[in-house]
Structure formats: structure tokens, C-alpha cells
N, C-alpha and C positions, 0 to 999 in steps of 0.2 A: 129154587129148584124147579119151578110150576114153568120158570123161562126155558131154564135148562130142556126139558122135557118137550116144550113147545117146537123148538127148535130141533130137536132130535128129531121131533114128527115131521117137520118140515124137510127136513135133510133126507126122510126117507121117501118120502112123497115124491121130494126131484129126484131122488134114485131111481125112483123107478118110471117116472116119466123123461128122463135125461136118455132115452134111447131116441136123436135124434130122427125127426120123420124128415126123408127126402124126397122131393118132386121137381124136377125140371127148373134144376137152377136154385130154389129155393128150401131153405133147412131152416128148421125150428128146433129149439134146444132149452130145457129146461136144467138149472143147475141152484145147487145148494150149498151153504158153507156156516160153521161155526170156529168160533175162536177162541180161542182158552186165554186164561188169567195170565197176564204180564205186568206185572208195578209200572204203571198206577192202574192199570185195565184192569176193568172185571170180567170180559169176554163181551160175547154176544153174538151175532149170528146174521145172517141171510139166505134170500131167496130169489129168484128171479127166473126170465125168459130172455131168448136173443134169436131174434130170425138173420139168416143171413142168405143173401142173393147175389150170385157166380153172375158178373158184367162179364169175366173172361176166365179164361184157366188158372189168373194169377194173381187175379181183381175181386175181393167179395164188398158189397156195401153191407152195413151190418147197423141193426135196429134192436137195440136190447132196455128193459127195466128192471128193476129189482124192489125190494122190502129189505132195508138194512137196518140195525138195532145194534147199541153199545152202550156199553157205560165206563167211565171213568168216576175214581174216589171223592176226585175235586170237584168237577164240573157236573156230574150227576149223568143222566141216559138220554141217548140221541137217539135219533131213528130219522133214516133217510130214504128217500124214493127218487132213484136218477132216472131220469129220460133221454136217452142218448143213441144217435145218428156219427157213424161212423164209416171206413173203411179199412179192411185188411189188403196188403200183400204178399202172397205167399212164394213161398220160396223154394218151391216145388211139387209136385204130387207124392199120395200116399198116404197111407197110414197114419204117420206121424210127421207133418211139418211145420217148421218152424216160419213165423209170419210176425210183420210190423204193422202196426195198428196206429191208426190213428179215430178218437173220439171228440165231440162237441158236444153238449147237452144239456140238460135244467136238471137242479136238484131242488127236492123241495127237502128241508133241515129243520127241526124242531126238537125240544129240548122240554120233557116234564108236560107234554101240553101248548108250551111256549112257541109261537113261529119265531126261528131264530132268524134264517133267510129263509122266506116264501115261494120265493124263486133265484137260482143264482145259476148264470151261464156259466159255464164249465170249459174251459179250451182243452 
């Protein structure tokens, strides 16, 4: 329950920091998520930041991290920290558009304490 909780505080926090700030090309955005119980999961939860920088109308390069946490019945609780350099293409302007992503990046993966991968590139 004390996870549970932990992460609710979390999720409210990038609530209210998730209004992203714009300046000249460049946006910063904070974002949060939990996940409910599914056989064999137990849930678990995230958090993070993504800066993203307009090269053109249609071009973002995008820089984001996160704090990610899970557990499964079998293999017990993970917790991961991705570093990840990207770009978006967008598909238009507005409010609402839809965009192809592509990411590369390092995760660092550990299990109980245990370094699972220390570092593992990510295509």
C-alpha cells in the first residue's frame, strides 16, 4: 500500500507540473503513470521529464528520462532509469497531432538491489 500511495503522490506532482513551459523552439514537460494488477503483474508506476526542440514545423529532437518501478509474482521488483535522445515527426499542426518517433538510449535495470544490466543501449 505505502508503493501504492508513493506513486499516487508522484502522479500528482507531474499533474501539476505537466503544464508544459514553452520558449523559443523549446518545451519541457513532466509526465506520470501507474499501472494496475494484470497476471502475473503486480502493477507499478512512473515518472519522468522530456525536453523537446522544434529543428522545423515538422522536426522535434526530443531528450527525456524517467523512474520506472514493477513487479511481477515470479521474478520479483524492477526499477528502471531510461536516458533517451530521440526525434519526432509530426504530422501536422494543432492541438492534437499525431507523430512517428523514433528513440535510442541507456537503461540502467536492476532487480531487489541487484544490477541486472548496468547499462544496456536501447535502439
Amino acid at each position: 500500500m505505502k508503493r501504492v500511495s508513493t506513486f499516487v503522490l508522484l502522479l500528482v506532482i507531474a499533474a501539476a507540473a505537466s503544464s508544459q513551459t514553452r520558449q523559443a523552439g523549446l518545451s519541457v514537460g513532466v509526465y506520470g503513470g501507474v499501472q494496475t494488477s494484470l497476471e502475473p503483474y503486480d502493477g507499478g508506476g512512473s515518472i519522468g521529464a522530456v525536453m523537446l526542440y522544434d529543428l522545423s514545423e515538422h522536426i522535434q529532437l526530443t531528450l527525456s528520462s524517467a523512474y520506472m518501478s514493477w513487479s511481477d509474482r515470479f521474478a520479483g521488483s524492477f526499477r528502471a532509469i531510461p536516458i533517451l535522445f530521440g526525434a519526432r515527426v509530426l504530422a501536422g499542426r494543432g492541438d492534437v497531432v499525431p507523430y512517428g518517433m523514433l528513440d535510442v538510449g541507456l537503461y540502467s535495470m536492476r532487480r531487489r538491489g541487484d544490477a541486472l544490466f548496468p547499462l544496456t543501449i536501447v535502439p
